[in-house]
N, C-alpha and C positions, 0 to 999 in steps of 0.2 A: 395249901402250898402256893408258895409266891412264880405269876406267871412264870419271870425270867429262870426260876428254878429248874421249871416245870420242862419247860422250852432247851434248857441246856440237857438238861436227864434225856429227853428225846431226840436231842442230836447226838449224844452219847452212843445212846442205845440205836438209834439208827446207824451211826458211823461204825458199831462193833458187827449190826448185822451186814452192811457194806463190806465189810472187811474180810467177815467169814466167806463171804458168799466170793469177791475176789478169789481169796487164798484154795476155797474148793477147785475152783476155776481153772486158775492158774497149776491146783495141783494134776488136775484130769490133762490139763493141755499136755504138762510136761512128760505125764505117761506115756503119753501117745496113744497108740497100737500095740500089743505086742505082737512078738513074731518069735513062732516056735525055735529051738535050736536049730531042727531040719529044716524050714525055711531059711532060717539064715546062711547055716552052711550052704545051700545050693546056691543061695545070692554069691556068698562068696566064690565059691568054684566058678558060677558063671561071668563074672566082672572080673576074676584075676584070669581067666583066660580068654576075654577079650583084650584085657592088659597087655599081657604077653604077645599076645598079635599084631597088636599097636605098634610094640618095641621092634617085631620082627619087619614090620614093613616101615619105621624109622628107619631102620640098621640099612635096608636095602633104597631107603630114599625115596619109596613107593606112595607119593605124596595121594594120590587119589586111594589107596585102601587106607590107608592111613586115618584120611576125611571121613571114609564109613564109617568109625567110631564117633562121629562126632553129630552132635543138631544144634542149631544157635538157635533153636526156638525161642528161648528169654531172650536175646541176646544178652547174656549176663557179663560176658568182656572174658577175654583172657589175657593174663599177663605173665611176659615173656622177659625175664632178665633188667624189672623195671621199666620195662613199657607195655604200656596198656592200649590193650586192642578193644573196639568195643565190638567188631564182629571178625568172626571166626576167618571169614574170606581175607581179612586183610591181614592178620598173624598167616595166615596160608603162602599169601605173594609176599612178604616180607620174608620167609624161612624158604621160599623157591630162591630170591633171588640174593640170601645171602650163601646159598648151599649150593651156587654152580660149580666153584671149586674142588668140592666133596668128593671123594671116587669111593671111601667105604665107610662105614662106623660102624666100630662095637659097642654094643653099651653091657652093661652088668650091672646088677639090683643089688646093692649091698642090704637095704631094710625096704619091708613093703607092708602097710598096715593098711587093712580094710575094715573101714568101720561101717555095719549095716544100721542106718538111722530110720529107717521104715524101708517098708516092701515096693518102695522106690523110689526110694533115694540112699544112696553109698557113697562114700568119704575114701578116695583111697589115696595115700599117701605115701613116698617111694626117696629112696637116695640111695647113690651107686656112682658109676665111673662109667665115665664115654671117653672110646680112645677114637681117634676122627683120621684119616689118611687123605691128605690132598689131593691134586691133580700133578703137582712138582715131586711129589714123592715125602712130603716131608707130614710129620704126624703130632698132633699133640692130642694130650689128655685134659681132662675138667673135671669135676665133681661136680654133679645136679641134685636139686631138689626139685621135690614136684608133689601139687597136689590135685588131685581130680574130684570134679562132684561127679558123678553118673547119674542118671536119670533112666527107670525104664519108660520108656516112647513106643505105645505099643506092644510090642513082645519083645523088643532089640533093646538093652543098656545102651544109652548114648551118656558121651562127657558134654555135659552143659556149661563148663565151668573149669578153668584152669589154672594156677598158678608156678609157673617154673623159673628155676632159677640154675644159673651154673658157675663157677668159680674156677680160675685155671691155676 
């Protein structure tokens, strides 16, 4: 057999065993973990009623429980209506100091899907109606999206990761 034959049959055959060995790789990564039903559902029960308590200390403007769902350990950024915060504290005094006006808000969840992607980490994603009532007496409404990563940190879900948005 002519070297250069010989030398291509073996990048061949080298690049097919390259390939499989990727493709195995790649197949196990995308697995993951699994996580039984009952695993999952309790994630979910636990992170949609952290959620919900979120909302309930939004509604009352109770800006410090509010934070307790939250860790900027990555600081992975969160963004607020096309601006981008890259730590948690500063979406925090940006939303104190455009909310002195505020005297109440109701919000309501029209869709909320929580996706469990391992045993911790969760995708929850949410759209609904905020009615807002001023300090003048006067009140509008909006339509938000929003998506949250959570992380469990310890024993406690924290949102590591935000994306919101609202439309009037």
């Amino acid at each position: 057999m002519q070297p250069i034959l010989k030398l291509n049959i073996m990048a061949k055959a080298y690049s097919f065993v390259l390939m499989g060995f990727l493709v195995l790789c790649v197949n196990e990564h995308s697995n993951g973990q699994s996580i039984s039903n009952q695993q999952k559902t309790k994630i979910e029960v636990q992170v949609d009623s952290l959620f919900h308590q979120s909302i309930i200390a939004a509604e009352r403007l109770e800006y410090d429980q509010l934070s307790e769902s939250v860790d900027d350990i990555h600081q992975a950024g969160f963004i607020v209506n096309g601006i981008y915060f890259s730590q948690y504290d500063s979406l925090m005094n940006s939303l104190k100091a455009r909310s002195q006006r505020i005297v109440k808000q109701h919000i309501t969840i029209q869709k909320e899907k929580i996706t469990v992607l391992s045993d911790r980490i969760v995708l929850l994603t949410a759209y609904g109606d905020t009615k807002v009532e001023v300090n003048d007496g006067n009140t509008f409404t909006a339509k938000f999206f929003w998506s949250f990563v959570y992380e469990k940190i310890g024993k406690d879900w924290k949102v590591i990761q935000s994306h919101q948005s609202s439309s009037r």
